[in-house]
Rosetta silent file (secondary structure, phi, psi, omega in degrees, C-alpha in Angstrom):
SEQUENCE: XXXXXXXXXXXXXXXXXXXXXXXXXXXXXXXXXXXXXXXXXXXXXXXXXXXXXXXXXXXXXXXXXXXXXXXXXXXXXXXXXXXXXXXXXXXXXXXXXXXXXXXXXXXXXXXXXXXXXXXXXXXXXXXXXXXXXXXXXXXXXXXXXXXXXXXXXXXXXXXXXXXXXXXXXXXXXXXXXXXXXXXXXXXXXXXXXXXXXXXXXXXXXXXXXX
SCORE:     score description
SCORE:     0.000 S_00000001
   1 L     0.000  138.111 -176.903   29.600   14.207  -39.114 S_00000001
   2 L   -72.529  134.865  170.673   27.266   11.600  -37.532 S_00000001
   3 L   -54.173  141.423  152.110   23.380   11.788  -38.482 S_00000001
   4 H   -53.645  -27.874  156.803   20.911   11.765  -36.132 S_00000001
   5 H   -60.568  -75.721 -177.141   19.901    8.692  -36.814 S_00000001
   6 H   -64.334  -24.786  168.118   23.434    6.936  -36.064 S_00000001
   7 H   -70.718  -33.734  159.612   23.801    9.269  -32.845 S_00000001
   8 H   -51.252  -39.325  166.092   20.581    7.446  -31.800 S_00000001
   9 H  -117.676   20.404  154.574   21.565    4.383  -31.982 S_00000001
  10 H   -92.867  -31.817  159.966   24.720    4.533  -30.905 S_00000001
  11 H   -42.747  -54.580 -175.256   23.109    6.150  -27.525 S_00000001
  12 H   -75.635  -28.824 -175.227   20.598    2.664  -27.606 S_00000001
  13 H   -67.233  -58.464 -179.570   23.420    0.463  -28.131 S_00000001
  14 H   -44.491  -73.551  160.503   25.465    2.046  -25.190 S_00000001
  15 H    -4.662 -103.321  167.782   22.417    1.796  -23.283 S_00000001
  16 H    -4.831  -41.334 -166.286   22.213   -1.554  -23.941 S_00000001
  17 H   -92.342  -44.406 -179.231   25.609   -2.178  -22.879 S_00000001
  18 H   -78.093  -51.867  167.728   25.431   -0.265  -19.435 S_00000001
  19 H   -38.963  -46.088 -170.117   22.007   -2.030  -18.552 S_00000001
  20 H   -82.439  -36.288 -161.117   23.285   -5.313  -19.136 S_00000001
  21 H   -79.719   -3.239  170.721   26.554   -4.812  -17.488 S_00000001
  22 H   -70.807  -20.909 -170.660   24.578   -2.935  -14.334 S_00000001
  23 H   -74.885  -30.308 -178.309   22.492   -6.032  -14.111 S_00000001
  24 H   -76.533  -33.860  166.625   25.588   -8.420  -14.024 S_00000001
  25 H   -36.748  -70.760 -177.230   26.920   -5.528  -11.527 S_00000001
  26 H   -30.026  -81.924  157.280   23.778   -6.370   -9.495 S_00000001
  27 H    -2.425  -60.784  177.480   23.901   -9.933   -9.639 S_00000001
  28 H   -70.660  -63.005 -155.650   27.741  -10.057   -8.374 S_00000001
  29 H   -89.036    6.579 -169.150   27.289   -7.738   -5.440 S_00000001
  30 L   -95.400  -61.764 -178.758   23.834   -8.317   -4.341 S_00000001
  31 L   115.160   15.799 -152.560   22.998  -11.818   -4.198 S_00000001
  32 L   -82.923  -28.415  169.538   20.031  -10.324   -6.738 S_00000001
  33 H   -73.279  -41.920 -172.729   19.375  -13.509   -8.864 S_00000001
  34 H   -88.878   44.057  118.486   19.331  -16.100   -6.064 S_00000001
  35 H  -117.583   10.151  155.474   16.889  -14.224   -4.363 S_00000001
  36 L   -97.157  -44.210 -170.491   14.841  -13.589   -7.355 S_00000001
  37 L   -60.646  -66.504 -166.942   15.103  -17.306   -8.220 S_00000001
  38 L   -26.085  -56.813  156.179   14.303  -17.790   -4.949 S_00000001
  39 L   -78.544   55.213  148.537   11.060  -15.746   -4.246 S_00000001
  40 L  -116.372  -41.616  166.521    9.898  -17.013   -8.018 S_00000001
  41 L   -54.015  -48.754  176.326   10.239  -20.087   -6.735 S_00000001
  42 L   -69.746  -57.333 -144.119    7.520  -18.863   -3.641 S_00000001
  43 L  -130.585   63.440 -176.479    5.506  -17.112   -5.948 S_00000001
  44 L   -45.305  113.894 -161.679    5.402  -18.530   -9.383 S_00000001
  45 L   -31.514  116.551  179.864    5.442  -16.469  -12.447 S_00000001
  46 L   111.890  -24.949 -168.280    1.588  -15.758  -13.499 S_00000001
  47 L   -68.365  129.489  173.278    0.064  -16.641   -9.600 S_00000001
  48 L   -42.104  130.170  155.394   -2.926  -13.389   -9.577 S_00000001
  49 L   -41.276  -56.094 -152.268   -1.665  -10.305   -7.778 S_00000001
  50 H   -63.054  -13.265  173.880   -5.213  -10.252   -6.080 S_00000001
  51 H   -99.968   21.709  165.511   -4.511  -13.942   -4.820 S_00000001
  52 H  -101.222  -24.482  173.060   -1.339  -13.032   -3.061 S_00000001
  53 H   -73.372  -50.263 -178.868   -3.037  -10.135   -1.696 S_00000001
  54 H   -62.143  -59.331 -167.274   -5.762  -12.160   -0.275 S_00000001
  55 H   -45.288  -35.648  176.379   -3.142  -14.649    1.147 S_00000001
  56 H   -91.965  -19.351  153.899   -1.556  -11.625    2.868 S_00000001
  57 H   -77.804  -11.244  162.351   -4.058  -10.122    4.108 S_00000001
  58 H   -56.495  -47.014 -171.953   -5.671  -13.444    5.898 S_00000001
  59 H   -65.550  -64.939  179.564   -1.873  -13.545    7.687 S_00000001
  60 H   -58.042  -34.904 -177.456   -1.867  -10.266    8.885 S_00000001
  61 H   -63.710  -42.122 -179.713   -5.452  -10.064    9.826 S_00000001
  62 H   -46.481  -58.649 -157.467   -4.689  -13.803   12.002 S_00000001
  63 H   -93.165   -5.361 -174.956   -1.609  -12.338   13.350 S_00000001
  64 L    61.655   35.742 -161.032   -3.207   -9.010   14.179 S_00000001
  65 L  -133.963  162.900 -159.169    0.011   -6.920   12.908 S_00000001
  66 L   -69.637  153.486  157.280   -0.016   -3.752   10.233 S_00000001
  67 E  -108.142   36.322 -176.655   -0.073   -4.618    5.982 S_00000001
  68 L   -45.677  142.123  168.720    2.056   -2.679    3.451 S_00000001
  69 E  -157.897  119.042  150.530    1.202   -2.576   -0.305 S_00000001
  70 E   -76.535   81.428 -170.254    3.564   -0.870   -2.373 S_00000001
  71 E  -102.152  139.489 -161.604    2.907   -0.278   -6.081 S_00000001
  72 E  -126.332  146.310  148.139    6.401    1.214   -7.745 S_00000001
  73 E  -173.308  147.327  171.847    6.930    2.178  -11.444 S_00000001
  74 E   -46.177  132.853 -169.111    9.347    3.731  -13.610 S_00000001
  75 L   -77.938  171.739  168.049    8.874    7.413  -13.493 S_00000001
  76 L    71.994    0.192 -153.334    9.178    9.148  -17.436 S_00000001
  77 H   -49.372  -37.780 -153.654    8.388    5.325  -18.701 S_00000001
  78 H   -71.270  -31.568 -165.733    6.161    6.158  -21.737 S_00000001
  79 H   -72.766  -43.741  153.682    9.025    8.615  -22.552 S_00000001
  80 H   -43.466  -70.111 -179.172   11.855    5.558  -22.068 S_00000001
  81 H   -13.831  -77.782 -177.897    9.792    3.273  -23.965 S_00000001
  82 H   -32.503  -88.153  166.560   10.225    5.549  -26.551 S_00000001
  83 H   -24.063  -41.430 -157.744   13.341    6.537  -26.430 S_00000001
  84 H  -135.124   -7.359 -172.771   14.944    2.903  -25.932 S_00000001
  85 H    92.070  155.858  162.176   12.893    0.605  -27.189 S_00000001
  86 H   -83.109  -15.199  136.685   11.080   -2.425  -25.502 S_00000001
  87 H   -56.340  -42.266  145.550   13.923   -4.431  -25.108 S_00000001
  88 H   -29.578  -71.858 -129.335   15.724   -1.641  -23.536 S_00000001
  89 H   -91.787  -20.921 -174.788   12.756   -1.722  -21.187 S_00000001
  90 H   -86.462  -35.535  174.806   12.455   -5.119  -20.320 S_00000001
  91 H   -49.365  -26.894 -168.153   16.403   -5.272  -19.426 S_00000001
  92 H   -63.770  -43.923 -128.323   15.613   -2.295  -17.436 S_00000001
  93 H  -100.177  -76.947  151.709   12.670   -3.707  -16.083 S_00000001
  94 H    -9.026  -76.766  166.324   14.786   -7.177  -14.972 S_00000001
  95 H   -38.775  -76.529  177.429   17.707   -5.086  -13.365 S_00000001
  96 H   -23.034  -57.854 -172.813   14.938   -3.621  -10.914 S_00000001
  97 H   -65.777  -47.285 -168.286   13.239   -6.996  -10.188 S_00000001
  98 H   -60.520  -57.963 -174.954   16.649   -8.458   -9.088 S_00000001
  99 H   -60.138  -33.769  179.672   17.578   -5.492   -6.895 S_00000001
 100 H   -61.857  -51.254  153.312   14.109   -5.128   -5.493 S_00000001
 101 H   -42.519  -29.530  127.118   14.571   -9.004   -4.490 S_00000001
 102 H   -22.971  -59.968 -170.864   17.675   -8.441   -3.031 S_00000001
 103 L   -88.424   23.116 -174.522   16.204   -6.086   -0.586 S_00000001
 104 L  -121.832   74.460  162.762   13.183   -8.293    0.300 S_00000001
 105 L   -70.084    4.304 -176.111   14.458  -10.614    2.731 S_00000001
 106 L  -111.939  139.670 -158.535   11.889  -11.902    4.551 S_00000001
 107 L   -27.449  -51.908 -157.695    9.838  -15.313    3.538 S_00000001
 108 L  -103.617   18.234  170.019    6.777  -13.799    3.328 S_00000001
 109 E   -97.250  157.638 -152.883    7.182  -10.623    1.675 S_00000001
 110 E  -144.809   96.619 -139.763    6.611  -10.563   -1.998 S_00000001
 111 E  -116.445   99.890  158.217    7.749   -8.431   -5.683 S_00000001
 112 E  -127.891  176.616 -169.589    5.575   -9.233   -8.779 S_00000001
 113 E   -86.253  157.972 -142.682    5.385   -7.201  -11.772 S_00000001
 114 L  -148.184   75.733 -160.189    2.575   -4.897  -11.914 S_00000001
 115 L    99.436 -165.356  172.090    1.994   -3.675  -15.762 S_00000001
 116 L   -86.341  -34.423 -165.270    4.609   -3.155  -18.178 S_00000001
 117 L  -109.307    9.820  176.790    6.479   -0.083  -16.057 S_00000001
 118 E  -167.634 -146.954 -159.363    6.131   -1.245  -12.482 S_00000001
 119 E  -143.083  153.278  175.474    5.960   -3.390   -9.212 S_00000001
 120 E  -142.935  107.945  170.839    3.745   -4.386   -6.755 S_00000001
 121 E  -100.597  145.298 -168.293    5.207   -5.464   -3.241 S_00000001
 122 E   -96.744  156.092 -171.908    3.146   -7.330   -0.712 S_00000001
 123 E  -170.753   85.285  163.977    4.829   -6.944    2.811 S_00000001
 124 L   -91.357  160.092  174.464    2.804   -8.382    5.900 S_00000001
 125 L    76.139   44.186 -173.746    3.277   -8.035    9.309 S_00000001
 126 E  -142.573  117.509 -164.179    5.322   -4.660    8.157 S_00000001
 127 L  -101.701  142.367 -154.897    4.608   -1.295   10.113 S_00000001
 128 L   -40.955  -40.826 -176.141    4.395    1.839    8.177 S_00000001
 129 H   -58.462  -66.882 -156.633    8.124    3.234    9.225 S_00000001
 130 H   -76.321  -12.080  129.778   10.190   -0.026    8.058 S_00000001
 131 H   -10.661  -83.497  177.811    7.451    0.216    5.171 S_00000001
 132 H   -75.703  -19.722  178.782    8.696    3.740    4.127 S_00000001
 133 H   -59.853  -70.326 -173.655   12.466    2.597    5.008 S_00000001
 134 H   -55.458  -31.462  161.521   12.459   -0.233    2.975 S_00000001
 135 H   -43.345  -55.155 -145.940   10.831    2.028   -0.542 S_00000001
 136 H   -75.280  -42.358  128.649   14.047    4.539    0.486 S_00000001
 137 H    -6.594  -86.010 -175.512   16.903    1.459    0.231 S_00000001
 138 H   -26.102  -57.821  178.680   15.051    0.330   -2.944 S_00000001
 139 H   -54.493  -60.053 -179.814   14.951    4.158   -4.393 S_00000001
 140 H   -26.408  -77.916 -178.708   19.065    4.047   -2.956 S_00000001
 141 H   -21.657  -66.475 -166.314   19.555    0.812   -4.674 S_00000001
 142 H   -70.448  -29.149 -179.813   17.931    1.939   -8.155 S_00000001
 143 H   -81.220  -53.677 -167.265   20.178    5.614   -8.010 S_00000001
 144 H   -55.950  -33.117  174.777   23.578    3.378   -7.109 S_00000001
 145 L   -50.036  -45.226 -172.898   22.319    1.365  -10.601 S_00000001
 146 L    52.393   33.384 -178.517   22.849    4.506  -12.338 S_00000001
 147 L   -84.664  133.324 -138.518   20.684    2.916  -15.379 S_00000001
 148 E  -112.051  139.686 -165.073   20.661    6.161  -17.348 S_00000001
 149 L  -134.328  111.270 -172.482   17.085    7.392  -18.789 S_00000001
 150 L   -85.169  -21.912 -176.306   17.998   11.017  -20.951 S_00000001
 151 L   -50.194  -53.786  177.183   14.073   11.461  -20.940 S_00000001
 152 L   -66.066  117.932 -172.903   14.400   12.143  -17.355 S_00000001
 153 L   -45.866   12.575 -158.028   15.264   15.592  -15.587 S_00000001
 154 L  -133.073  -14.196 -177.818   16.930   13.098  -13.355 S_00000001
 155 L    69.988  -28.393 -171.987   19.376   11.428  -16.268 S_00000001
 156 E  -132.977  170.449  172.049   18.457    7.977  -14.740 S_00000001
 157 L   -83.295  135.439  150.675   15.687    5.819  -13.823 S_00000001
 158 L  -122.040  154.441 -170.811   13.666    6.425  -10.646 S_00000001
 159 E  -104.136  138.983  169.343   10.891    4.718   -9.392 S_00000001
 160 L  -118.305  145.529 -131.239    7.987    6.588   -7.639 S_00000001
 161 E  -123.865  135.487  150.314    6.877    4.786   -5.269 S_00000001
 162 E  -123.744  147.405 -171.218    2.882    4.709   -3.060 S_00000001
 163 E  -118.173  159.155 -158.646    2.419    2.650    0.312 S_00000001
 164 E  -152.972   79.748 -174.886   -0.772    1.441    1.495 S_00000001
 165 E  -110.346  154.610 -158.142   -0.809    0.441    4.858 S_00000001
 166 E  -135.386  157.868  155.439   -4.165   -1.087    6.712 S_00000001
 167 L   -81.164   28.018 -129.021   -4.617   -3.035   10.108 S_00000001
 168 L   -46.719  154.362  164.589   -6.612   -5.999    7.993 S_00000001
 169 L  -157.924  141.439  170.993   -9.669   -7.319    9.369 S_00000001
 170 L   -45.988  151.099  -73.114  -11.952   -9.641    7.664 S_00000001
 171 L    17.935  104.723 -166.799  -13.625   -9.090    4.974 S_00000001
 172 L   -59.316  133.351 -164.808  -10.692   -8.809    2.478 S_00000001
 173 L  -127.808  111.756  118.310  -10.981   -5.418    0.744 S_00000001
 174 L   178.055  153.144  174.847   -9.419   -5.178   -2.153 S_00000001
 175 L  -106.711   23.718  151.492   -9.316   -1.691   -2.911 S_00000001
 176 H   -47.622  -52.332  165.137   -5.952   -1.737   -1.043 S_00000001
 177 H   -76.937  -37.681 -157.494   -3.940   -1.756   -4.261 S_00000001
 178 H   -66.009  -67.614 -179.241   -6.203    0.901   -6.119 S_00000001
 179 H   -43.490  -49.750  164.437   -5.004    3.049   -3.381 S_00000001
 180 H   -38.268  -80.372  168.705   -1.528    2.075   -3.070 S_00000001
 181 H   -23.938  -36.200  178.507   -1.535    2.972   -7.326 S_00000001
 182 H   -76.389  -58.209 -150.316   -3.712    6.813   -6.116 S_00000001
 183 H   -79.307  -32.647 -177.465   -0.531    7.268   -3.601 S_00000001
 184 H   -91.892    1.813  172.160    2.243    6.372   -6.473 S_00000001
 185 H   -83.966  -30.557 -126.736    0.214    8.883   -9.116 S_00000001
 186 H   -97.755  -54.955 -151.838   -0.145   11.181   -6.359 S_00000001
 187 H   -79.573  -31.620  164.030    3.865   11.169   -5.349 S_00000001
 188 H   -55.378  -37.321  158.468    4.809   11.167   -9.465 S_00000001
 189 H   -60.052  -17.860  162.851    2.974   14.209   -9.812 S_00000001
 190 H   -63.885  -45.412  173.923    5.324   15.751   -6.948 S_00000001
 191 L   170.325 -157.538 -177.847    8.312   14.878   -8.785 S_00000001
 192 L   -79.583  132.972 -161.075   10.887   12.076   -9.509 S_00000001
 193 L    46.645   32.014  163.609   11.558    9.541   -7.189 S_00000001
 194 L   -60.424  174.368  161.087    8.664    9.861   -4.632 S_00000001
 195 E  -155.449   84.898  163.050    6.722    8.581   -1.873 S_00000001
 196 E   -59.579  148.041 -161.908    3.339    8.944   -1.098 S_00000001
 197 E  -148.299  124.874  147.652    2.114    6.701    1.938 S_00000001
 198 E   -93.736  107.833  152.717   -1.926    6.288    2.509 S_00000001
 199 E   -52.478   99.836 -177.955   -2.752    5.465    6.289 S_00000001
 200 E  -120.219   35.697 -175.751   -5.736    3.463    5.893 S_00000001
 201 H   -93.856  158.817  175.550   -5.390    2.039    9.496 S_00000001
 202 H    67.437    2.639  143.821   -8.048    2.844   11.994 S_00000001
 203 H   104.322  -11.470  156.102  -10.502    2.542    8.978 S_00000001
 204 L   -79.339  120.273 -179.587   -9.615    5.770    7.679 S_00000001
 205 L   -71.311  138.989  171.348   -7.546    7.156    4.393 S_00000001
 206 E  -144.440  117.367 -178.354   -4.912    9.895    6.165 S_00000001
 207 E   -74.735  114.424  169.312   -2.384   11.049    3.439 S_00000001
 208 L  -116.508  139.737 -177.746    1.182   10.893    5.134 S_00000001
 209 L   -51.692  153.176 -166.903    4.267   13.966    3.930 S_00000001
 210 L  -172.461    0.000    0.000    7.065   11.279    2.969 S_00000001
């Protein structure tokens, strides 16, 4: 009979083995590395969230159009971690960035890593709707992945997701991501695979159901 021990790591091996081959999944049907090389390429590994943030909020503020900021992370992570290892977590953590880059097609939108467990996307000139659309794709995306997390009441990873959207106007404020980050604690306490949205347009926070 197997030990607990060898049922464990034959679970982390498989693991291993579905993660890499979801990522190579990814890869073939997405288009997910050459548009991660791609935006990596825009936004070189290490450039400060807060100076990409500044950059986007000067553009939007210029152009007079709406600001999404999106902070994402694996829900259950401390419990993966555990569970899988940190190598587990970084493949996991890869697989994600490529599919979230996949779905970011437009020049000046923007996916950097945000912590150990999560994301931060910058997305000007992006009104609150195509905002919450694009999170619901992503969430799609990350369920079709099937990357399988036993921690979770959910069997797989989900991300929960808070949006942060502003009008910008000079002075750059920000406490745009701290909020975005209150809206994705806000939607993980609701459950697995949320979305909390702050309306901070009109100069006001207004919490929107999502």
């Amino acid at each position: 009979m197997m030990s607990m021990t060898e049922s464990f790591q034959k679970e982390w091996f498989w693991q291993r083995v579905r993660t890499i081959l979801g990522r190579h999944a990814a890869l073939r049907g997405s288009g997910g590395a050459e548009a991660l090389e791609a935006m990596r390429k825009r936004y070189p590994a290490g450039r400060p969230i807060e100076e990409e943030l500044q950059r986007a909020w000067l553009m939007a503020s210029e152009r007079r159009v709406s600001l999404c900021v999106v902070a994402l992370e694996i829900d259950c992570h401390v419990e993966y971690l555990s569970a899988y290892g940190r190598d587990a977590a970084e493949d996991c953590m890869e697989t994600l960035e490529r599919l979230i880059a996949s779905l970011l097609v437009r020049e000046d939108d923007s996916c950097m890593r945000l912590g150990q467990s999560g994301f931060v996307l910058v997305l000007p000139d992006m009104p609150m709707l195509m905002g919450r659309e694009l999170v619901m794709k992503i969430n799609q995306a990350v369920r079709r992945q099937g990357l399988i997390n036993k921690e979770s009441h959910a069997g797989a990873v989900t991300l929960g997701a808070g949006l942060a959207v502003v009008n910008p106007e000079p002075p750059y404020d920000r406490n745009v991501l701290d909020i975005a980050k209150q809206a994705l604690r806000k939607a993980q306490r609701r459950g697995l695979g949320r979305l909390d949205i702050a309306d901070l347009r009109g100069g006001e926070k207004r919490d929107v159901a999502a």
